[in-house]
VMD Tcl script that draws the C-alpha trace (Angstrom):
set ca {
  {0.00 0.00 0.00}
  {1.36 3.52 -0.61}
  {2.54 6.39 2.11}
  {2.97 10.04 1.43}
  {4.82 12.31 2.74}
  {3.01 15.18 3.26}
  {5.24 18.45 3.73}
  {4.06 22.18 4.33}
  {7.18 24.56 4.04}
  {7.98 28.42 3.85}
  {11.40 28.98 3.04}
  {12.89 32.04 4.47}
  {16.41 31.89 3.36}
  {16.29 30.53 -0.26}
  {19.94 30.68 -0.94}
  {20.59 28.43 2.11}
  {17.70 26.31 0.61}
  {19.32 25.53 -2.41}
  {21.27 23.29 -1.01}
  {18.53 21.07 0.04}
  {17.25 21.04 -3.20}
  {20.72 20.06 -5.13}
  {20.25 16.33 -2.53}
  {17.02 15.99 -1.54}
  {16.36 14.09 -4.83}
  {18.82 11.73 -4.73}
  {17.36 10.48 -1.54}
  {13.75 10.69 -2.77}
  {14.74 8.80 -6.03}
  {16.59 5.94 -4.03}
  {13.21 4.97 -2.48}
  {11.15 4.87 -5.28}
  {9.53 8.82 -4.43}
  {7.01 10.39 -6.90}
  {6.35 14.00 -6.46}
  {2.67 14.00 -6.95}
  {2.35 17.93 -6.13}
  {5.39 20.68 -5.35}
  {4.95 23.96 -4.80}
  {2.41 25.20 -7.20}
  {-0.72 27.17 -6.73}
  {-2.19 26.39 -3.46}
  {-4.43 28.52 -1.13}
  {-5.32 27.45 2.48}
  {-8.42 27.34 4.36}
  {-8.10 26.59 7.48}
  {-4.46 26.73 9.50}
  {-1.36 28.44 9.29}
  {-0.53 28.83 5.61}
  {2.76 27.70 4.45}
  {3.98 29.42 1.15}
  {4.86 25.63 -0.33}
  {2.69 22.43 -0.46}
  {4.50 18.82 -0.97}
  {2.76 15.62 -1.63}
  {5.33 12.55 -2.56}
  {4.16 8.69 -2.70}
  {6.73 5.97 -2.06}
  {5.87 2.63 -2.40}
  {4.92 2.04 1.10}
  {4.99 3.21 4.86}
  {8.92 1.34 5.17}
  {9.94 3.47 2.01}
  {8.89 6.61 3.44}
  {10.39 6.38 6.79}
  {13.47 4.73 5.35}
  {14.11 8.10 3.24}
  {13.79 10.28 5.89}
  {16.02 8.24 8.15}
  {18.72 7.84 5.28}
  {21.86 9.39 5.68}
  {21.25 11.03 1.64}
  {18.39 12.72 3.52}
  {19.51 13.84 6.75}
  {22.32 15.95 4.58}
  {19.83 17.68 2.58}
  {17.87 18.20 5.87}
  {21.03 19.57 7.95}
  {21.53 21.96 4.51}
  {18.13 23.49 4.91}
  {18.28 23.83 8.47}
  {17.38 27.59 9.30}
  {16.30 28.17 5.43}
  {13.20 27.16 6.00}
  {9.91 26.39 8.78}
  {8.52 23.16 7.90}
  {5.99 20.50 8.99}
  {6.31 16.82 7.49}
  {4.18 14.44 8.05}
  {4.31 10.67 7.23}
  {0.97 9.08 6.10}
  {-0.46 5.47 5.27}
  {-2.56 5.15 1.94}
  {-6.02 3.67 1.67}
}
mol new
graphics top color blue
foreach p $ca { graphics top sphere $p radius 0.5 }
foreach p [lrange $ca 0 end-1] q [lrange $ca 1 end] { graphics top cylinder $p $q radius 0.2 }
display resetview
């Protein structure tokens, strides 16, 4: 069954951000992570509006939390930290 991660983020230093984006792929791709929305038009309803709105689907819940506990990903995470405010959140498919 799939997982998403679900991210909400507002970057406030985009040059330090940049570096997450030159690995964060690498780690996404090595656990079979499609982008299935990223950063386009979005307007919130209800809660604390975030200026960027990730959805990604990996092949199941292990996938997911393997990525994020990956060494590939804890790099690009330690390269965007103080560029950005961001929730992530981990969820099972139906």
């Amino acid at each position: 069954m799939p997982a998403y991660w679900i991210a909400h983020v507002t970057v406030t230093d985009p040059a330090r951000y940049a570096g997450y984006m030159a690995l964060a792929p690498a780690a996404f791709a090595a656990h079979g992570a499609k982008f299935l929305a990223r950063g386009g038009e979005s307007e919130t309803f209800e809660g604390q509006a975030f200026d960027r709105q990730v959805v990604i689907e990996f092949p199941d819940l292990a996938a997911a939390r393997a990525c994020y506990a990956s060494d590939a990903y804890r790099a690009a995470r330690d390269a965007r930290d103080g560029a950005c405010i961001a929730h992530v959140a981990i969820v099972a498919g139906v």
